[in-house]
C-alpha positions in Angstrom: -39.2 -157.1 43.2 -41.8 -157.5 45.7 -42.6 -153.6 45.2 -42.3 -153.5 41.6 -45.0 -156.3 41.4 -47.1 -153.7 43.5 -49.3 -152.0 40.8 -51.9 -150.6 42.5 -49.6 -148.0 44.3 -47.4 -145.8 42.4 -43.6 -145.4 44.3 -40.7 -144.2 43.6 -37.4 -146.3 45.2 -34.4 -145.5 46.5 -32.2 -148.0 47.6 -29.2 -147.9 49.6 -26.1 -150.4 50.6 -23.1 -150.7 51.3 -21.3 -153.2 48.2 -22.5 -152.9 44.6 -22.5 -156.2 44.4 -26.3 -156.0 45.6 -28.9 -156.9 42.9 -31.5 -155.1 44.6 -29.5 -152.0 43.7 -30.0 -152.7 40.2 -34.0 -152.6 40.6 -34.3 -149.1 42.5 -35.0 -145.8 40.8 -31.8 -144.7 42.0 -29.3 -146.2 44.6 -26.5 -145.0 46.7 -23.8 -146.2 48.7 -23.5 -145.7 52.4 -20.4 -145.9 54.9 -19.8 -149.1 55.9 -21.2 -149.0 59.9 -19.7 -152.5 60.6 -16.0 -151.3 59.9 -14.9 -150.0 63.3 -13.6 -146.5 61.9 -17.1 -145.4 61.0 -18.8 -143.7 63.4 -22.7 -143.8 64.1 -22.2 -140.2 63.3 -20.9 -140.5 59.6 -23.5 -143.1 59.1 -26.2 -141.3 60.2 -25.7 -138.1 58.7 -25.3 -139.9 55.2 -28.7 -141.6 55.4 -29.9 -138.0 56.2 -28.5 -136.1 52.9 -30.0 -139.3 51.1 -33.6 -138.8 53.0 -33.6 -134.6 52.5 -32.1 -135.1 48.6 -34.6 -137.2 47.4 -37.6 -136.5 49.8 -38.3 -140.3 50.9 -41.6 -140.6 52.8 -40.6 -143.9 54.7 -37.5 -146.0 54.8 -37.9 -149.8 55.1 -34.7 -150.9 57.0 -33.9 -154.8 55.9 -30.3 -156.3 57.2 -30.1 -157.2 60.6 -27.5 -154.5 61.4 -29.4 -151.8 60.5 -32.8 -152.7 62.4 -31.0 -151.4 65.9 -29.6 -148.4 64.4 -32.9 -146.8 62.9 -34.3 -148.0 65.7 -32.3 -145.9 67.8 -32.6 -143.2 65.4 -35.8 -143.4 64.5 -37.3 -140.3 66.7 -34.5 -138.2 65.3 -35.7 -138.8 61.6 -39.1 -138.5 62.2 -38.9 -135.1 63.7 -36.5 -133.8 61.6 -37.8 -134.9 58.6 -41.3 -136.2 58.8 -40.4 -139.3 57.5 -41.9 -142.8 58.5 -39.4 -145.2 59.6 -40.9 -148.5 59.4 -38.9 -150.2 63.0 -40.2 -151.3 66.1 -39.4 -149.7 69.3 -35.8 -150.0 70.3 -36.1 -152.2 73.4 -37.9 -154.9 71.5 -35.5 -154.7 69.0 -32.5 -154.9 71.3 -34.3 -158.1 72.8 -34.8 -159.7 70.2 -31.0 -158.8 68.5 -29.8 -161.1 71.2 -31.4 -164.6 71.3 -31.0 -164.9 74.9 -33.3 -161.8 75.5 -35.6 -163.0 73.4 -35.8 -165.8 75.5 -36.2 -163.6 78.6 -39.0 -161.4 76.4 -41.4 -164.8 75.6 -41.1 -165.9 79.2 -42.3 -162.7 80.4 -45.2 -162.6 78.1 -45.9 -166.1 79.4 -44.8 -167.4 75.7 -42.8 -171.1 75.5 -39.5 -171.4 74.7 -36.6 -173.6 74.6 -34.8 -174.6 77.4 -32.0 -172.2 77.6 -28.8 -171.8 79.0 -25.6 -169.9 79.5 -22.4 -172.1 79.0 -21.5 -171.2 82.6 -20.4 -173.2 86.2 -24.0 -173.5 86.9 -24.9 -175.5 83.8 -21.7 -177.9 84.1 -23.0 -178.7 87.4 -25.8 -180.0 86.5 -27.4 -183.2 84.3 -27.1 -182.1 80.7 -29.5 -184.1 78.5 -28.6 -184.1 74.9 -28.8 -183.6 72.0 -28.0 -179.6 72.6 -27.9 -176.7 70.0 -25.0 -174.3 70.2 -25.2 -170.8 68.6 -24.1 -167.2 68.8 -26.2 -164.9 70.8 -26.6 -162.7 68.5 -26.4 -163.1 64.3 -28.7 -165.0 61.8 -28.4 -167.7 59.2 -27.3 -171.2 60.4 -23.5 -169.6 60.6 -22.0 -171.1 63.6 -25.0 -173.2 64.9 -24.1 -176.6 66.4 -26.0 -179.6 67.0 -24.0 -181.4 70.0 -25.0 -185.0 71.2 -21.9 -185.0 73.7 -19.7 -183.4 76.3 -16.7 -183.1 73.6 -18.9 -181.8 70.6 -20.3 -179.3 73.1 -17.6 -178.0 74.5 -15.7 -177.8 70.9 -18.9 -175.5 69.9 -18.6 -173.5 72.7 -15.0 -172.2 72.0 -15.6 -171.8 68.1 -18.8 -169.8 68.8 -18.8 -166.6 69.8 -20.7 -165.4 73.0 -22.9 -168.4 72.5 -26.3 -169.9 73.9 -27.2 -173.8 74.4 -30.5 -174.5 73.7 -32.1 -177.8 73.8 -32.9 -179.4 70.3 -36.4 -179.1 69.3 -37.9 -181.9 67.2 -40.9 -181.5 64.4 -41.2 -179.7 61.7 -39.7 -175.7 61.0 -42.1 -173.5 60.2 -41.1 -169.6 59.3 -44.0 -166.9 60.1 -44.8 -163.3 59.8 -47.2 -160.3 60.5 -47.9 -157.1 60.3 -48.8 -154.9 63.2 -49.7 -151.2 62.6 -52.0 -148.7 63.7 -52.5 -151.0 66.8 -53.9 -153.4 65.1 -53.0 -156.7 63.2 -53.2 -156.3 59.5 -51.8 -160.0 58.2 -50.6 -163.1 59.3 -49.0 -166.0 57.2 -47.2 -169.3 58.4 -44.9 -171.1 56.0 -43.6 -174.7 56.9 -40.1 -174.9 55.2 -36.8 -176.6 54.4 -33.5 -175.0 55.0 -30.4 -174.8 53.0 -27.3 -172.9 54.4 -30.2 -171.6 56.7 -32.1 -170.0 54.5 -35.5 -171.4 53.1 -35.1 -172.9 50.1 -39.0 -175.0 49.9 -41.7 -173.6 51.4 -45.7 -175.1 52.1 -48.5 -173.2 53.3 -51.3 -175.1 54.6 -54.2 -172.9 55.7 -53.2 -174.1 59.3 -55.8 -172.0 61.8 -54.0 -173.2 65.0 -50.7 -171.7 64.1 -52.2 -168.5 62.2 -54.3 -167.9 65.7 -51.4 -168.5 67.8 -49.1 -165.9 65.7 -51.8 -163.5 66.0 -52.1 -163.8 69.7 -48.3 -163.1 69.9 -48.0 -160.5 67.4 -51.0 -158.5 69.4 -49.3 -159.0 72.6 -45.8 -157.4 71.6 -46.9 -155.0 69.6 -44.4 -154.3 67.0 -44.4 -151.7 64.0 -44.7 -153.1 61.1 -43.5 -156.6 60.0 -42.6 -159.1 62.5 -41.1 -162.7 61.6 -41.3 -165.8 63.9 -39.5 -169.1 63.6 -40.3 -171.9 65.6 -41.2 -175.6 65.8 -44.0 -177.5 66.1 -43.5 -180.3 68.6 -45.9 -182.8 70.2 -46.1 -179.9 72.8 -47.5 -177.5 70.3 -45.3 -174.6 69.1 -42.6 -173.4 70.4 -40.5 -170.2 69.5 -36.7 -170.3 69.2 -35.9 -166.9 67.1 -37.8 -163.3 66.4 -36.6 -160.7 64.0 -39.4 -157.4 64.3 -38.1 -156.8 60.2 -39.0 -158.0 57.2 -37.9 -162.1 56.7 -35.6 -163.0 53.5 -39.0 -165.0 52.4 -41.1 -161.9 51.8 -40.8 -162.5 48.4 -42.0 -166.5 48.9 -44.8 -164.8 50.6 -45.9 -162.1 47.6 -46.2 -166.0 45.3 -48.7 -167.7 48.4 -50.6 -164.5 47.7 -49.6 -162.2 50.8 -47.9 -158.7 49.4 -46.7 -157.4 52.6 -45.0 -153.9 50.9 -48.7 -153.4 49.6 -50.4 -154.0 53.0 -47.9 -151.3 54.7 -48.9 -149.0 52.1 -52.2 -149.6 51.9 -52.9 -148.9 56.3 -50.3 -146.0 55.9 -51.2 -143.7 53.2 -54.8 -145.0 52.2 -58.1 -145.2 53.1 -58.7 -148.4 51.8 -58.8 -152.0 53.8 -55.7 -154.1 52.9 -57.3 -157.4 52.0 -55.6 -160.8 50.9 -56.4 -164.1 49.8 -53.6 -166.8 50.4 -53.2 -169.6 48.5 -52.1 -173.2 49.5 -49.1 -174.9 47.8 -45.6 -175.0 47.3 -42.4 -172.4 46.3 -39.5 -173.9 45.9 -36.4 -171.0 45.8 -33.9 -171.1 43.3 -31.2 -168.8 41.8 -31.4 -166.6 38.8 -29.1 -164.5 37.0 -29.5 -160.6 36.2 -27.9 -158.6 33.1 -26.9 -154.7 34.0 -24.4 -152.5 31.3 -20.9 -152.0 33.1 -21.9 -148.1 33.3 -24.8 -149.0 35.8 -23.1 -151.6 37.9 -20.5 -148.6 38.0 -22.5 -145.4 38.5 -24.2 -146.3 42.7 -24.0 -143.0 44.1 -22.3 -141.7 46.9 -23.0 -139.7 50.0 
């Protein structure tokens, strides 16, 4: 949708998943079906030689990975398709995509870039041996959503997360308010930033304010330009007494792009715009409110039916 609303630059889309139960499928040009890489019998192989027939078929220009499975795959790809077929594949560089696929990396990344970050642990001897100070946050290592995330205020709670979660981190709890940013890095240089304070619900955003907030926007900045990734970045953190402090990175496009395009920030456009034209990317965000909410889409039985496959 985010595209569609982009008038000023003329696209064609092909979209690509692996359930028709997608909506997004409905709104491409033309959509296909790929092998299912999470099922154990596919290889990277299969997969990989299916996005290609779909890339040399329809003569895409640049693919815009989005589901957090996929990121670490066209990352690792990513030379591979870009030789072979010119095309630009908008993904960081594999090891800062591997770090920050695994929220105890990440952890390691910000420290060495002199960046805050939670306390964190590793629910091993070491940390039973020493005081724990609660309330604690328990989740999976690697994943996204608020699936499996714990908020423990004692030994028994924390120890009950820690056999239901699966290769877990404890973190301590961070108190003020959520806030979910995001920039753009290309060409070496940064080409937008927006901060969005938000509520969550089944951990996605479901409100979200923008405040022209400075502080934050020059602190994203500063992070962004020190990690370098290509493309779009998206930050989550809190703002405590102690300023802000980082507790998840995703170098991919965030589920509220589209929240973004209604504050005024049309992030598909400012790819386009620094990749193939000469002309600046400018924007003009707008303070106020966007509050998410569901919607329903009509499609014949014929085109719910007729996804093609590789």
């Amino acid at each position: 949708k985010v595209i569609r609303k982009n008038s000023l630059i003329s696209n064609i889309i092909i979209g690509a998943d692996y359930l028709n139960k997608s909506v997004g499928l409905q709104w491409c040009d033309k959509s296909y079906f790929l092998p299912d890489i999470l099922d154990e019998k596919i290889s990277k192989k299969k997969w990989i030689n299916a996005v290609s027939k779909i890339i040399a078929k329809e003569k895409i220009n640049i693919i815009i990975p989005c589901a957090d499975f996929e990121i670490i795959l066209f990352a690792e790809f990513k030379e591979y398709l870009q030789k072979k077929f010119s095309v630009d594949v908008l993904v960081s560089r594999y090891d800062l995509v591997e770090a920050c696929n695994d929220k105890y990396k990440t952890v390691q990344l910000l420290k060495r870039n002199n960046i805050v970050t939670p306390k964190t642990f590793l629910p091993n001897k070491k940390f039973f041996q020493n005081k724990i100070n609660y309330p604690l946050v328990v989740k999976p290592r690697k994943g996204s959503t608020s699936k499996n995330v714990f908020i423990v205020k004692n030994i028994k709670q924390l120890k009950q997360a820690i056999k239901i979660c699966k290769h877990p981190i404890i973190q301590e709890y961070l108190y003020g308010d959520e806030y979910t940013c995001g920039s753009i890095f290309l060409k070496n240089k940064l080409i937008s930033v927006i901060c969005l304070k938000r509520y969550l619900k089944d951990g996605n955003t479901s409100i979200a304010f923008l405040d022209k907030d400075f502080l934050l926007n020059d602190y994203i900045s500063k992070i962004t330009e020190t990690l370098k990734p290509y493309g779009p970045m998206n930050i989550q953190l809190k703002l405590t007494k102690n300023g802000p402090i980082i507790f998840e990175i995703n170098p991919r496009f965030s589920g509220t792009t589209p929240i973004r395009e209604k504050f005024g920030l049309n992030e598909y456009t400012a790819i386009c715009k620094t990749l193939f034209s000469s002309q600046k990317f400018d924007y003009n965000l707008k303070e106020g409110v966007v509050i998410k909410f569901l919607d329903e889409f009509f499609t014949t039985k014929k085109q719910f039916e007729d996804i093609g496959s590789t």
